[in-house]
N, C-alpha and C positions, 0 to 999 in steps of 0.2 A: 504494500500500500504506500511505501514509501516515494513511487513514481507519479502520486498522483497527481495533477495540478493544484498548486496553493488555494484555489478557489473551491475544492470541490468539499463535501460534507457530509457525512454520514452522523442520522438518526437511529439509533435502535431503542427499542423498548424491551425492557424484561421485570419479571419479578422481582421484590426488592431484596429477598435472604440473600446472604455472601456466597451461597451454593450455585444460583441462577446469574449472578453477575459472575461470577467466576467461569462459567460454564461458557459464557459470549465470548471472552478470552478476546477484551477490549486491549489497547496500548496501556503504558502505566502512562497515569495522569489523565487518561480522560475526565472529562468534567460527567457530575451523575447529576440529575437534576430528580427529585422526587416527585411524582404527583400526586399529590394528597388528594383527598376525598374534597368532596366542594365544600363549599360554607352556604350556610344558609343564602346567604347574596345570588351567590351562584345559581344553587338551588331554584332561586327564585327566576336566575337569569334563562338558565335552562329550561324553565319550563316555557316561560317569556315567548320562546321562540316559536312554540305549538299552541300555548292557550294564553287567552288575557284577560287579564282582571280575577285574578284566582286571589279568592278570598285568603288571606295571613295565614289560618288556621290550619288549612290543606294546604298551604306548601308547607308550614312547621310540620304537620302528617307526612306526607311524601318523603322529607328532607330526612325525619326520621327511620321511617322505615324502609329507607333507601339505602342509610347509615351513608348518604353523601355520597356515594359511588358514582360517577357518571355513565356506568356503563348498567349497570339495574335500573338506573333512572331511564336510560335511552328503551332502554327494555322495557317497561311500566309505558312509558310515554305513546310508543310504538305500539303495544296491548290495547291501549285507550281508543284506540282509532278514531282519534280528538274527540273521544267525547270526554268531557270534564267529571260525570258522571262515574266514569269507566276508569278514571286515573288509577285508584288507589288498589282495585282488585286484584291487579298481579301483585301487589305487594302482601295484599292479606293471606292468612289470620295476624301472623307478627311479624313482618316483613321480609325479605330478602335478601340473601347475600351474593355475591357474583358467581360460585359455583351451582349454587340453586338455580340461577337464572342461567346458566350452561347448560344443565342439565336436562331444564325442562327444554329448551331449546331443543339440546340435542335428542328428547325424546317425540319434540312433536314431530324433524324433520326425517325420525326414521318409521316415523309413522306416514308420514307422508311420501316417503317412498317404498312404503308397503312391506316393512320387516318387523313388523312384532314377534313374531318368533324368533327374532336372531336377536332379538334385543336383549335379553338379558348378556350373553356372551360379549355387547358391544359395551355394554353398561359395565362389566366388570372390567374392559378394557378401558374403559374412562377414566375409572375408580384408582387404575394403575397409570395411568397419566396426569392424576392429581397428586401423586405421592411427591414428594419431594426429591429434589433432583438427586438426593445422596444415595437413592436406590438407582443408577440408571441402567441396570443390568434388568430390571424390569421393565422397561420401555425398549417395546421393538415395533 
């Protein structure tokens, strides 16, 4: 990489534990930038972009049982099929986490490709692609 032109740049994203940035086997000294979950602001900015005028209460709702994530939110928001109505239902009974909202994902699109019987076999392969990178003799 050292031929590259001075202008060019490289982004990546990974997981925050020292196991998954190790694993990217980046230069020393790259800069790590974190991104944290939103803040309520955000929250509210993000929703901004689909609905308006969303009473205080339900984005404090949302914001929580989103626990800030942008990526269960985009998931929630997307579920809603704008209805304002429909915000909060992928997030109930007590919200979601991002592999919840993986999950179900990856169970409606092997349903939608017609594999419920392979499902559990794919579901136990998932279960081992959540594990942490310190097992990778389990990932094939």
């Amino acid at each position: 990489m050292e031929s590259l032109p001075q202008n060019i740049r490289f982004i990546t994203s990974c997981r925050t534990d020292p196991a998954r940035r190790d694993s990217v086997r980046l230069p020393s000294g790259t800069p790590e930038v974190i991104c944290s979950s939103f803040t309520l602001q955000e929250t509210k900015l993000h929703l901004g972009a689909t609905f308006s005028n969303l009473p205080d209460n339900l984005v404090e709702q949302f914001h929580q049982l989103s626990d800030g994530n942008p990526r269960v939110q985009a998931y929630a928001i997307a579920a809603a099929e704008g209805e304002v109505s429909r915000l909060l239902a992928a997030l109930l009974p007590g919200g979601k986490s991002l592999s919840d909202v993986l999950k179900e994902q990856f169970k409606i699109a092997l349903q939608k490709l017609g594999h419920p019987k392979n499902m559990m076999i794919l579901l136990i392969r998932w279960h081992f692609y959540l594990l942490p990178s310190t097992y990778p003799h389990l990932r094939a």
